[in-house]
C-alpha positions as CSV (number, residue, x, y, z in Angstrom):
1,X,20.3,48.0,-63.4
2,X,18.8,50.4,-61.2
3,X,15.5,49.3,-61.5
4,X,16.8,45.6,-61.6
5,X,18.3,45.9,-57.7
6,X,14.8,46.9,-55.8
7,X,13.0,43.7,-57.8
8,X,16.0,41.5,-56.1
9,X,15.0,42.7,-53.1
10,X,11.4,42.4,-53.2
11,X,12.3,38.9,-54.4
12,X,14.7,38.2,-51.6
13,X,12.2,39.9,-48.6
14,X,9.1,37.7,-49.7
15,X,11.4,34.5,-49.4
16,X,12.6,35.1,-45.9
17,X,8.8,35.9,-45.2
18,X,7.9,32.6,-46.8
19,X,10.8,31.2,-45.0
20,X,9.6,32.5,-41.9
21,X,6.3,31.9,-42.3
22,X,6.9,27.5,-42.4
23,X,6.6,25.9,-38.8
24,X,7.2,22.4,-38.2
25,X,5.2,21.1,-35.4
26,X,6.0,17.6,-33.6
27,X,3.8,14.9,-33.7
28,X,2.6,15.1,-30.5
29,X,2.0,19.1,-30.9
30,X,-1.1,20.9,-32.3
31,X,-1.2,24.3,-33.6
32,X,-4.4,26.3,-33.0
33,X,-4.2,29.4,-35.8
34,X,-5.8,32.7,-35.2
35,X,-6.3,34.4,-38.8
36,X,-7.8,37.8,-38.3
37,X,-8.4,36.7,-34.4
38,X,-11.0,33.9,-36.2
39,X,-9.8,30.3,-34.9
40,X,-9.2,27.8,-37.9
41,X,-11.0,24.9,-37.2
42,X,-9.3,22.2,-37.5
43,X,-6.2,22.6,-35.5
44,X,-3.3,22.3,-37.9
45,X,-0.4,19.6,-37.1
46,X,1.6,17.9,-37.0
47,X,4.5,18.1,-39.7
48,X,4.9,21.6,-41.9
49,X,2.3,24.4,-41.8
50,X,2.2,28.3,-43.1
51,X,2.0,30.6,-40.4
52,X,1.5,34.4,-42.7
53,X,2.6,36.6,-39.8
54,X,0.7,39.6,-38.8
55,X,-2.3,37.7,-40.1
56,X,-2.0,34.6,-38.5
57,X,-0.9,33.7,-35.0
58,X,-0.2,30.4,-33.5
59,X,-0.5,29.0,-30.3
60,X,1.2,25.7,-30.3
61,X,-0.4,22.8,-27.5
62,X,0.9,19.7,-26.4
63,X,-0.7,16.5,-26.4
64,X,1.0,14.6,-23.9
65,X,0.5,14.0,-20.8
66,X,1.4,16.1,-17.6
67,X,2.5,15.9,-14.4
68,X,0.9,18.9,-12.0
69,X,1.9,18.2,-8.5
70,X,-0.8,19.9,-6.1
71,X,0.9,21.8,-3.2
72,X,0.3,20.8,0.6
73,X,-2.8,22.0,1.6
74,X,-3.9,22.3,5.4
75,X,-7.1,19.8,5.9
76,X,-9.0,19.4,8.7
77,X,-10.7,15.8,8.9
78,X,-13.7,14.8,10.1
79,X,-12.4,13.6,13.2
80,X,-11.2,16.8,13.9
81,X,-7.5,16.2,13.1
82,X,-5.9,18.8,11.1
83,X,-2.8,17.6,8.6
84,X,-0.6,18.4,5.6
85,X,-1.9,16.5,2.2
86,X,-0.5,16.8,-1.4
87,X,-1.3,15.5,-4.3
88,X,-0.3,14.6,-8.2
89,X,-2.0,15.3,-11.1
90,X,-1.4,13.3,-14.5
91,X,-3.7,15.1,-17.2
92,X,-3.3,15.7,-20.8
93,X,-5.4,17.6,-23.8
94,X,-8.0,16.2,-25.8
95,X,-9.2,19.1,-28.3
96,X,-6.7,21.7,-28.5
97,X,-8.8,24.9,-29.6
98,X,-11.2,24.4,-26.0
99,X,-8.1,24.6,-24.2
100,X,-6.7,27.9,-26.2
101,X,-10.3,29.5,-26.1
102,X,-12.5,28.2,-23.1
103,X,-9.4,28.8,-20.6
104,X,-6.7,31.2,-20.0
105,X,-4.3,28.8,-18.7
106,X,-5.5,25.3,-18.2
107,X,-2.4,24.4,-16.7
108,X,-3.2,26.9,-13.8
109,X,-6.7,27.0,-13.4
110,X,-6.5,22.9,-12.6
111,X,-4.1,23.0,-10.1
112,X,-6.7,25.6,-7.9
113,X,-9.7,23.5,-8.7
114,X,-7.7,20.7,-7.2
115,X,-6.7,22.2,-4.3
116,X,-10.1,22.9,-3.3
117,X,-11.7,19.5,-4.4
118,X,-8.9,18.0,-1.7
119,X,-9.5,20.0,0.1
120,X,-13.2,19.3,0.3
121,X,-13.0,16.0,-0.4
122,X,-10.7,14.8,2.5
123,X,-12.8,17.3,4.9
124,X,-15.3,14.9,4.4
125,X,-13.5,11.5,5.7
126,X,-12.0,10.5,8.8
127,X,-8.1,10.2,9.2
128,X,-8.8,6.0,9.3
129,X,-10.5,6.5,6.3
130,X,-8.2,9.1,4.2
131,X,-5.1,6.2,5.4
132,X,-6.8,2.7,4.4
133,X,-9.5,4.1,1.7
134,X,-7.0,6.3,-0.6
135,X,-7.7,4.9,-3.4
136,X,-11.2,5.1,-3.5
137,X,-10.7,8.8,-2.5
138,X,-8.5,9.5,-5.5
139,X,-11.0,7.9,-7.9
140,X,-13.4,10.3,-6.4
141,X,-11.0,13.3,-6.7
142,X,-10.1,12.4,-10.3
143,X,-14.1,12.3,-11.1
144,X,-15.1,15.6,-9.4
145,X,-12.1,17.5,-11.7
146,X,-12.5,15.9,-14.2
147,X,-16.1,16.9,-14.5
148,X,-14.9,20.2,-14.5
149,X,-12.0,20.6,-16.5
150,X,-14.4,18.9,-20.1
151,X,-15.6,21.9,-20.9
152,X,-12.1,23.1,-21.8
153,X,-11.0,19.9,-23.7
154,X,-8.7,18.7,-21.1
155,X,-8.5,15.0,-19.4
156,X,-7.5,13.9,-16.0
157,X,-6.3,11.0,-15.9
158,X,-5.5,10.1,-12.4
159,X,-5.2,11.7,-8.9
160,X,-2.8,10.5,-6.7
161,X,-2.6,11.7,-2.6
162,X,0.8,11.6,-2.5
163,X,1.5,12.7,1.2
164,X,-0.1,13.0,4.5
165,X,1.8,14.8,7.4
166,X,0.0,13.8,10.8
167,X,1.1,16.3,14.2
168,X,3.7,14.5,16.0
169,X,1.1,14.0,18.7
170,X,-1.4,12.0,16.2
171,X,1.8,10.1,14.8
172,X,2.7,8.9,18.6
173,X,-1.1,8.2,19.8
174,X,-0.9,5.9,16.4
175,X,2.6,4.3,17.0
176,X,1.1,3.4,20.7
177,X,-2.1,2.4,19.0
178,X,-0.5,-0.2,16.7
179,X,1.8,-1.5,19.6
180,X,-1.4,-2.5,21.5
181,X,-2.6,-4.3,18.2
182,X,0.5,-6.2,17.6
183,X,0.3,-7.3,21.5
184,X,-3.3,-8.0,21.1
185,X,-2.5,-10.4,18.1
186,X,0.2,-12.0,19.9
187,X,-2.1,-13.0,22.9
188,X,-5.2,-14.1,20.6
189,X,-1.7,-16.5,19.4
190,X,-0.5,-18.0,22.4
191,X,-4.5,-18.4,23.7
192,X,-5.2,-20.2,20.6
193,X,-1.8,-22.4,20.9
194,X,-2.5,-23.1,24.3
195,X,-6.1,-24.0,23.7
196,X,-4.9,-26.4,20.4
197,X,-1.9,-27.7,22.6
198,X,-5.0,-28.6,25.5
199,X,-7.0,-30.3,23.2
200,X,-4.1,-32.5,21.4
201,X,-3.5,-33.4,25.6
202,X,-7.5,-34.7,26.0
203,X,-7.0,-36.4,22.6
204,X,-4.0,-38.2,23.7
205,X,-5.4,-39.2,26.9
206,X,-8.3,-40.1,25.6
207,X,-6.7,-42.7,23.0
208,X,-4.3,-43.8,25.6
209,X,-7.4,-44.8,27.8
210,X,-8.9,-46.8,24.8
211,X,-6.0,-48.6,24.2
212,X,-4.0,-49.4,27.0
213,X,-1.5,-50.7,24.8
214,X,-0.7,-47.6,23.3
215,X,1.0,-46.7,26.9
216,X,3.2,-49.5,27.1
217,X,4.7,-48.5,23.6
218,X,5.2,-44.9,25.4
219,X,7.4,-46.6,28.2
220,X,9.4,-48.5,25.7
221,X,10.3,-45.1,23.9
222,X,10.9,-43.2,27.0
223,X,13.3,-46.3,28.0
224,X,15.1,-46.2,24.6
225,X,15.2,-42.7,24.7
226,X,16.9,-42.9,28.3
227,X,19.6,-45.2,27.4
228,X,20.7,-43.1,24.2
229,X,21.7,-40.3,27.3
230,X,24.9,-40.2,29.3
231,X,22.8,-40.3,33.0
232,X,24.1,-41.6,36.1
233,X,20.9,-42.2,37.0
234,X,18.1,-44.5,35.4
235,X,14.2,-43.8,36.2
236,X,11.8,-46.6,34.9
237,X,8.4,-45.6,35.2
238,X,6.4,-48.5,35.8
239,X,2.3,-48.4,35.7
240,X,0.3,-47.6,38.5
241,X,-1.6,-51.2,38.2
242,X,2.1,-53.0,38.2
243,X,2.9,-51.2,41.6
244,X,-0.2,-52.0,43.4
245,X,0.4,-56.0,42.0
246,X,4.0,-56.0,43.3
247,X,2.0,-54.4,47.0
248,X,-0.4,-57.4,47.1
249,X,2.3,-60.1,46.7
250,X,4.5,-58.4,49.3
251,X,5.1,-59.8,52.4
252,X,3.7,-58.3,55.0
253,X,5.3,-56.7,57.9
254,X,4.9,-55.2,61.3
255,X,6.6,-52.0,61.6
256,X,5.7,-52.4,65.7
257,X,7.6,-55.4,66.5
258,X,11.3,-55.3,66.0
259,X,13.4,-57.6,63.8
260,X,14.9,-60.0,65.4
261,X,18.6,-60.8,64.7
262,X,20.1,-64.2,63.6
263,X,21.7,-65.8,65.6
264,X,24.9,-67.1,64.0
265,X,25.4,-70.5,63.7
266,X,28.6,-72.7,65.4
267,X,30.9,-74.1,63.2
268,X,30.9,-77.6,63.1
């Protein structure tokens, strides 16, 4: 019986050491297993694997995708104009055992390759060009990284400029700046309305000088449009050729001589 109790627990150590020893990884997780500090190619995952502690160690890595959000970093343009710019980072891992081995933290050393490829990057622009070209500028951003972080079996996806914090005195030199554009605009618009306006004018008058007729109609709708009003008073514009007709036929008189009275007549 003696003898019988140290078998039992021999027996019961090396199942909670096999029990120990299972890991269940996710399916988006890899395992990268050190066995006498020799890496096991492949990396093991997902589902159940045996992990035989002090022999093997495990460093588990993700698959998915993330988020690394670059802090603000002090630029100084082209132009001369120095402002605040941070940016996102969407990355994920492609081969697990680069990013255990060729890196100590991949997580860590990207985010300071970043911030000096925005740094450099956006050094290279002018602030017109970092606020209408950003997208071309990320694409750039993403490429020059990404270049670098391959070696460790790690993927950037995308880059994204997230912020840009001008001086207050840039932000009111723009604000002034796009008033005088929006003015500008509206000018270019009335000229242009004037000028269409001017030219519908010379078309009319043109049209109204080839056919006469067309201006008679005109008086007609003024008329009809005169009556349909509660005036006192009624203008009818006549022609210029009627009035100097009515001038010809009219008798003519001498504002010299005065106008002699008549007489009345007697009754009979």
């Amino acid at each position: 019986m003696i003898g019988g109790i140290p078998g039992l627990i021999v027996i019961l150590v090396l199942i909670i050491y096999l029990f120990n020893s299972i890991k269940i990884l996710r399916e988006y997780e890899r395992g990268v297993i050190f066995r006498l500090g020799r890496v096991l190619m492949p990396p093991k995952g997902p589902g159940v694997i045996l992990v035989f502690r002090p022999i093997d160690q495990i460093v588990r890595v993700s698959l998915r995708q993330e988020v690394l959000e670059v802090p603000p970093q002090d630029v100084i343009t082209r132009d001369n104009v120095t402002i605040k710019v941070n940016a996102v980072i969407t990355m994920r891992v492609l081969e697990p055992a680069k990013a255990v081995i060729e890196v100590a933290n991949y997580v860590h050393q990207t985010s300071q390759f970043a911030q000096t490829t925005l740094r450099s990057v956006l050094g290279e622009v002018e602030l017109d060009g970092l606020l209408s070209h950003r997208d071309a500028l990320n694409q750039r951003i993403q490429s020059i990284i990404d270049q670098r972080t391959e070696p460790w079996g790690v993927k950037v996806v995308s880059v994204e400029v997230k912020q840009v914090d001008l001086p207050e005195s840039m932000t009111r030199a723009m604000a002034r700046q796009a008033e005088a554009e929006r003015e500008k605009r509206s000018k270019i618009i009335n000229a242009e309305g004037e000028f269409a306006a001017a030219q519908r004018l010379v078309e009319a008058g043109n049209l109204l000088a080839q056919q006469p007729i067309t201006l008679q109609l005109r008086y007609l709708q003024t008329l009809t449009e005169i009556g349909t009003e509660k005036n006192t008073t009624v203008v009818f514009p006549l022609p210029v050729e009627f009035i100097s007709l009515l001038g010809r036929f009219a008798p003519q008189v001498n504002p010299a001589s005065p106008i002699q009275p008549t007489p009345p007549q007697e009754p009979k």
